[in-house]
N, C-alpha and C positions, 0 to 999 in steps of 0.2 A: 787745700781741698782734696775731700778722697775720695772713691768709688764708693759712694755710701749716700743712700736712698735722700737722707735729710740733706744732706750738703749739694744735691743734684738741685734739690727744688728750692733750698732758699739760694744758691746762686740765678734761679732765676725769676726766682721773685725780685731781687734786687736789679735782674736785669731789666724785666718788661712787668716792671710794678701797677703799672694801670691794663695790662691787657685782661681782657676775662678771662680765666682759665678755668672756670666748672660752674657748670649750668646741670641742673636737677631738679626737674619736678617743676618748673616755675621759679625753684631757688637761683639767685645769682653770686658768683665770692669772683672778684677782681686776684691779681696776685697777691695782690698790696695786702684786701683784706682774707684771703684765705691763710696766707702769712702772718696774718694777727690772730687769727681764733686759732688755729693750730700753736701759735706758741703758750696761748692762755689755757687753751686744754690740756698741753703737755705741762706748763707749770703746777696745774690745777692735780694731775695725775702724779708727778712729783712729790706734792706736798704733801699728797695723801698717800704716800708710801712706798710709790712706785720706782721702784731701783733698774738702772742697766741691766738686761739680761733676762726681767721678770717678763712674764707672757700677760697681754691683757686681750680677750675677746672682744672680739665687734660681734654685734648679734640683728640685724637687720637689714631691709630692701636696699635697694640703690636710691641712696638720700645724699644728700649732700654732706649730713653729719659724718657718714662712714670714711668717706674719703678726708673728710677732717680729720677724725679720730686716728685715722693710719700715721697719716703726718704727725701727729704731736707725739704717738708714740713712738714712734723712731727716732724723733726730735731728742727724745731723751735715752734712744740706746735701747729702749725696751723692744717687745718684742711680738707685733700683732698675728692675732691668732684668727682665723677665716671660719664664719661657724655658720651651717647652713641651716636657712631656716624652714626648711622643710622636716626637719625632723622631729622626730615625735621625742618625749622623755626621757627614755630610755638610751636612744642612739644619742641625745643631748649630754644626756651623764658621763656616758661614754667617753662621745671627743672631750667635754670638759675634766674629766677624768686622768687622759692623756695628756690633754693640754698645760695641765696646772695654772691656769691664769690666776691671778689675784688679783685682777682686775675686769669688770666687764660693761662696755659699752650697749644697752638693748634698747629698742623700740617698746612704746607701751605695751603694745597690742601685744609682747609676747610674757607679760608680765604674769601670767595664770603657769607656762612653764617654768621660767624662770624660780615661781614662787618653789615649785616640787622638786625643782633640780640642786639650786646652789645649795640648800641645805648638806646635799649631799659633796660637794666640789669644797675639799678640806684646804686648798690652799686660795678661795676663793674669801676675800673680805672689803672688796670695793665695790659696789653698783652705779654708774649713772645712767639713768632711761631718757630717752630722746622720747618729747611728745611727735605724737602721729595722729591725734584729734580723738584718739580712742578713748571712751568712759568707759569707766571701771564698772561693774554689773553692782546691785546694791547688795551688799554686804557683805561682795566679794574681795580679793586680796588686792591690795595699791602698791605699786613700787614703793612709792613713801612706807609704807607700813614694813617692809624688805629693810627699812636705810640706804636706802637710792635717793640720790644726786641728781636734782632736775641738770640737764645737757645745760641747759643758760643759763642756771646758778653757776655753775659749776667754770665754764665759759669765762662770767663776769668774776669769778673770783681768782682765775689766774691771772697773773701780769702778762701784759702783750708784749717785753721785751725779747729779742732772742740771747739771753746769757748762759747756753746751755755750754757742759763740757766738751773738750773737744773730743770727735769720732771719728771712727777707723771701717777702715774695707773690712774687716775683721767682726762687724758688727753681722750679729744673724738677721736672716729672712726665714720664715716656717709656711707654708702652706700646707694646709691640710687637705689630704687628695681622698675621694673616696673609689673614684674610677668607675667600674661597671660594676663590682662584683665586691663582697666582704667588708671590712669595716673601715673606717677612715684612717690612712695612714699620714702624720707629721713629717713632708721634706724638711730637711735643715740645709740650710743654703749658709756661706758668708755670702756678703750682699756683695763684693767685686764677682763672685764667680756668675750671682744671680743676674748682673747687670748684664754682664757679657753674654752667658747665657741665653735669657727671656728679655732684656730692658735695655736692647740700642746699642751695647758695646761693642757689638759685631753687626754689620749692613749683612743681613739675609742675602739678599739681590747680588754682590759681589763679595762677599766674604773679608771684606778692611773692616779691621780693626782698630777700633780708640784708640789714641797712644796715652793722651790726658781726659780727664771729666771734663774738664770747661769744653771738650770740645763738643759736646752734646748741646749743653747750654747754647755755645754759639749756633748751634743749625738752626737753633729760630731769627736768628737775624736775615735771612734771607725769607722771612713772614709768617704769619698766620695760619694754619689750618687747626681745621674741626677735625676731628674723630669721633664716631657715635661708637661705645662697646654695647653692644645688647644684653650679653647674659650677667647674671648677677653676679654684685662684687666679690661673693665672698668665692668667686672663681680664680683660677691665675688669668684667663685672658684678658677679664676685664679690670684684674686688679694694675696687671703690666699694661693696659690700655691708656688706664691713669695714669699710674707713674710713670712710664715711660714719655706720653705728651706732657706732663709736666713739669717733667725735667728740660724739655725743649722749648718752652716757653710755648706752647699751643693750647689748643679750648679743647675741654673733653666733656660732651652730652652725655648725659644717662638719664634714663626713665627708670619708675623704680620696680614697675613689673612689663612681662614681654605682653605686647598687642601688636598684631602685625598693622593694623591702621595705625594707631598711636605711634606706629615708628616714623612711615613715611611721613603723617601731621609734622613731627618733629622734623625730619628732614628737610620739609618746607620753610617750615616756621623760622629753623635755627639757622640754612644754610648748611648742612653739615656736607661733609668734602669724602669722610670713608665712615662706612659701617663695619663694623668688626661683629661677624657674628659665631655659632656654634651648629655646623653642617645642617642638614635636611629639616631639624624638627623648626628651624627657625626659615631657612631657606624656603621651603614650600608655602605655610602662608603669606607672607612675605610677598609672593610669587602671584596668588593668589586673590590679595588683596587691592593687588591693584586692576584689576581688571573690574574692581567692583568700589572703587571710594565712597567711603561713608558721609551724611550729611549733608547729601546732594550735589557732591561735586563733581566734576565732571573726569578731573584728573587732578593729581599732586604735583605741583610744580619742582621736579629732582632735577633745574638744570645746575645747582651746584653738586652734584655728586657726579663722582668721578671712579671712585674706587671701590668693593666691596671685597673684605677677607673674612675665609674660614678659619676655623681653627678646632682641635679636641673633639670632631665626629666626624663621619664621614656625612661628604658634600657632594652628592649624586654629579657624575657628568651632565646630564638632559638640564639637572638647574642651572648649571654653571650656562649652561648654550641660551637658556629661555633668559638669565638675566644680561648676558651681552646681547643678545637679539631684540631684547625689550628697549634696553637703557644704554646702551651702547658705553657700558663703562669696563675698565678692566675686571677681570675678576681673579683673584689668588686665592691659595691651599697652603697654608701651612700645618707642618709635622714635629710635633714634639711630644713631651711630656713635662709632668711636676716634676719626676726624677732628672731630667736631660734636658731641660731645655727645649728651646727650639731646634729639631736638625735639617730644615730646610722648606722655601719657598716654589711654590711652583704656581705658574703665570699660565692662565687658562688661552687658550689660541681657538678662536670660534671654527666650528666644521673638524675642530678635532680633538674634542675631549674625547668623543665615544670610542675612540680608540682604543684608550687608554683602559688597564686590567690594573685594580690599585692606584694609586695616586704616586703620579711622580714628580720630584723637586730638584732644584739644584739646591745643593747638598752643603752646608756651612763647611768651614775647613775640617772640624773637628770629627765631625758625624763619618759614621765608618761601619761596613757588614763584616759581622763575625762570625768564625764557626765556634763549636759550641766551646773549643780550646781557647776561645780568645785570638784568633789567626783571624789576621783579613783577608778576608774570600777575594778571589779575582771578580772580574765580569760575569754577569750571567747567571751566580749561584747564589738563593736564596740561603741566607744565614739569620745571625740576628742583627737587630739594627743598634749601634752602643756609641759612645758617644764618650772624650775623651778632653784633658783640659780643664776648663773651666766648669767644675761638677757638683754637686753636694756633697755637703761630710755622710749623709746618709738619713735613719728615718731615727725619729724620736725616739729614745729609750725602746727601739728593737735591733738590737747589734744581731739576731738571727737575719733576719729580711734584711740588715744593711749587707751581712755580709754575701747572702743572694743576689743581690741586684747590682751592689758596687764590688767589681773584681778588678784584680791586678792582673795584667797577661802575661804570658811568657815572657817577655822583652820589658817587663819591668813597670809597663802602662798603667795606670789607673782609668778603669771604665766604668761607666754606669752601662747596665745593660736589662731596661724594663721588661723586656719580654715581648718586643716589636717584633714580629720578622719583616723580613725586606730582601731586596734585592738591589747591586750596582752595576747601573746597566753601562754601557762601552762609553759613553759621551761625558763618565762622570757625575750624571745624574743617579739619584736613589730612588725606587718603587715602595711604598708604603706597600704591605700585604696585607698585616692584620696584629692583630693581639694575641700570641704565643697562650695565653689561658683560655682564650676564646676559640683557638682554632680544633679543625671538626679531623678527629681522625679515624676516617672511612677505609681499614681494607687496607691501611696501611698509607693510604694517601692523604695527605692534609689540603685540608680544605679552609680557606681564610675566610673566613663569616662576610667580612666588611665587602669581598669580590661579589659573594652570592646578594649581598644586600645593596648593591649597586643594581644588580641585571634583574632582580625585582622589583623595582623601586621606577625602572624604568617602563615598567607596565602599563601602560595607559590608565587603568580602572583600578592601579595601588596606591594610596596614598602617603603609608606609612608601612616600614616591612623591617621585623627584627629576627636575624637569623640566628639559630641554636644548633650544636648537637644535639640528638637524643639517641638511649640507646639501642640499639640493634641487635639482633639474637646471631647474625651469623657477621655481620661486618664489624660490629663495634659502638659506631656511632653511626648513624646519619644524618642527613641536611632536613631541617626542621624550619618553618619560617611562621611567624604570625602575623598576619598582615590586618593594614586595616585599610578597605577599601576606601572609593572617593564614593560623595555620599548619591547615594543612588545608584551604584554599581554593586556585582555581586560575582568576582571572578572566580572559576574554578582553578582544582590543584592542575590538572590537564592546561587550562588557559594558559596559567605560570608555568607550567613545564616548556611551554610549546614553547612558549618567550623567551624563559629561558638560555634554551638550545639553540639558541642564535646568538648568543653572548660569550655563554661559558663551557666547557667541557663538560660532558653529559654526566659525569660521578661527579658533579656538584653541585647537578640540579636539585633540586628541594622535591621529597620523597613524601614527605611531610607539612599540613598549611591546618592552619589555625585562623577562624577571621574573628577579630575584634570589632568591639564599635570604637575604641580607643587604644593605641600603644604605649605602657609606661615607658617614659625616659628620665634621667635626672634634672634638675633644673639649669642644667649647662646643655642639656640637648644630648647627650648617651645614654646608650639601649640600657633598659632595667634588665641585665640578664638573668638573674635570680627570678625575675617574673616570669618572665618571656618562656624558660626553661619549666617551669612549672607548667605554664598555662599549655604548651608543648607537650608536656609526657602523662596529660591526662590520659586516664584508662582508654579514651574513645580514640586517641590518636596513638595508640601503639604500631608500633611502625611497620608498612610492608612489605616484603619478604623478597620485593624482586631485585637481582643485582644491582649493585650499584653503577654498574658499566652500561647499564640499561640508558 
């Protein structure tokens, strides 16, 4: 057995063959039988031409097919591709363009893109569309018409044996990250570094590490739990939400769009034990919705839940305190990225999040502050945040940006170094600050968005708050914010100033506000900043002229 995604989960299929392990939508698949439609679709992808190493798309909600589809193509070596469905045809041609698939797994519903895109994706010659109840408009374009592979023809015509060849740590993972800003970039992971990484091979909480895979597998022998991941699959958190509980022999929920009722429904329904979700854009309703249950209920029954983690946005202090003071469950923070991994876990403690400036964690072994030489900083001094070990080879056929972001230090290291900054405070712990492309340089002093977007967010009357540079005629940049209030309220810039300045250093306060009736973010829950900056440097908000020390 190796460190390698398929051999993780059929050793636990073989272990806990009747346990449920994915529930979607209503849909149910036991080990037993997700273990059989995964090996029928990988055969089924096989026969139809699909080689180790070849890329095939998944293009849909959180259905239970998607999490099929993963399995069977790594089943056979190949190599799934994460493809978001929010995009329009253009950004579609694109990642598929990058991507190279020659295979793609889609939902009806997206069969009118589909039709305008693959034409264009030259190494694309495989279709099969998963029904979603969607009719085709009259006389408009059908998968079938494409040569698309109904999902259950396709299903019934693989063999359910598993006679696949043998596989290696050495087998790739790809995620495709698009971030906050610019166009989608391909990680390439081999799947031992990704396991260790994002998927169990290292305990966040105390830093042990795996010595063998079966030993994963065994941590379900000590029982059952549920995980609910919220945001969609074609994310990393919720993809390693999956396979990481499935490789442990545990049940993993998903819905196939976010509803802040629909989740807790679920919660009830399903028993689930942790929510995994993506900071504030999901936290706040969330939050929200329970104070008001739909359908005339009085309350949701959450006495099985116990846990809730963040992950990939930031996760306001004030929700972390409203959901231990509501539900009295644990609440975590986790820090990573597509490029690095996870670099660390941090356990909220009621009456003292607000303390906190940045989000701090206890720090994987690996995780480390650098200065800009690749030196690691002592205590105290905010560097960047990199991360060492178990890494990626780098980004898809861009050896420029690989060689940006994965450097070697003076002492010989290989680093990945996204463009976090951070800081390691004296106890060994790490401070998350913000995003190195996102950060505001005022006058010479940096200003980390994600801080200012904390101490507005705590607002009483804000609901949603995306913080921007914009630029300045004698500082450079300034602190720009677009807010969307809560409904019924109407704060001024003065309001937020005054709030502010109980939080954060006065040169960080926000010079600059913008109120929406809505905040774009992505479908994982981070700021659209290409919007947000737009909607910011309109003529009427040009910025004012009083010191930034003000």
């Amino acid at each position: 057995m190796e460190f390698n995604l398929a051999d993780l989960f059929e050793r636990a299929a073989g272990e806990y063959p009747e346990r449920e392990a994915i529930v979607a939508n209503g849909e149910r698949r036991t080990y037993a039988l997700l273990e059989e439609r995964a090996n029928r679709l990988a055969h089924h992808l096989r026969d139809s031409g699909v080689q180790p190493g070849h890329h095939v798309a998944v293009y849909a909600y959180n259905i239970i097919e998607w999490a099929e589809a993963m399995l069977a193509i790594y089943k056979i070596r190949a190599v799934c591709i994460n493809v978001n469905f929010r995009y329009v045809a253009d950004e579609l041609a694109y990642l598929l363009d990058q991507a190279g698939p020659v295979a793609l797994v889609f939902q009806r519903q997206f069969t009118d893109r589909v039709a305008e895109v693959a034409p264009k994706v030259g190494s694309l010659r495989h279709l099969i569309v998963v029904e979603d109840g969607t009719e085709p408009a009259a006389g408009g374009v059908t998968a079938e018409s494409l040569g698309a592979v109904r999902y259950e023809d396709a299903m019934a015509a693989g063999a359910p044996e598993r006679d696949f060849e043998p596989r290696s740590a050495d087998d790739l993972y790809l995620l495709f990250t698009g971030g906050t800003t610019g166009l989608p970039k391909g990680v390439v992971w081999r799947q031992e570094d990704v396991i260790f990484a994002l998927g169990g091979g290292i305990d966040p909480t105390n830093g042990q590490r795996i010595s063998r895979p079966e030993e994963m597998v065994e941590k379900g022998r000590n029982g059952q739990m549920t995980t609910f991941p919220i945001a969609p699959l074609m994310h990393g958190a919720t993809q390693w939400g999956v396979l990481q509980n499935l490789a442990k022999g545990h049940r993993v929920v998903l819905i196939d769009k976010f509803d802040a009722h629909a989740v807790w429904e679920t919660v009830a329904a399903e028993k689930i034990n942790v929510i995994l979700i993506t900071g504030d854009a999901m936290a706040r309703p969330l939050l929200e919705s329970l104070a008001e249950p739909r359908d005339g209920r009085e309350s949701y029954d959450l006495s099985s839940l116990f846990a809730l983690s963040s992950s990939a946005a930031l996760f306001s202090p004030s929700l972390k305190e409203e959901f231990m003071e509501r539900l009295g469950i644990v609440v975590s923070d986790a820090i990573g990225a597509s490029e690095s991994g996870a670099n660390g876990v941090g356990v909220a403690v009621k009456g003292q999040t607000e303390q906190q400036s940045g989000i701090t964690v206890k720090a994987v072994p690996d995780s480390v502050v650098l200065d800009e030489d690749l030196n690691p900083l002592p205590a105290g001094v905010v560097g960047r945040l990199g991360r060492k070990g178990n890494i990626p080879l780098g980004y898809l056929g861009d050896p420029v940006k690989t060689a940006e972001v994965f450097r070697t230090g003076p002492d010989g290291t290989r680093y990945v170094v996204p463009g976090d900054y951070a800081r390691l405070e004296g106890d060994g712990r790490i401070t998350l600050l913000g995003r190195g492309s996102a950060t505001i340089n005022s006058g010479g002093e940096k200003i980390f968005t994600e801080e200012v977007e904390g101490a507005v967010k705590a607002h009483p009357e804000v609901y949603d708050a995306i913080v921007v540079g914009v630029p300045h005629p004698r500082w450079g940049q300034t602190v720009a914010v677009v807010v969307q209030p809560r409904e019924g309220r109407a704060p001024s810039l003065e309001d937020i100033q005054e709030h502010c300045r109980t939080k954060i250093a006065g040169y960080k306060v926000p010079r600059v506000m913008r109120v929406v009736e809505q905040t774009q973010r992505t479908p994982t829950g981070k700021p659209d900043l290409q919007w947000a900056l737009a909607v910011a440097s309109a003529p009427e908000n040009t910025p004012e002229s009083a010191p930034e020390s003000a």
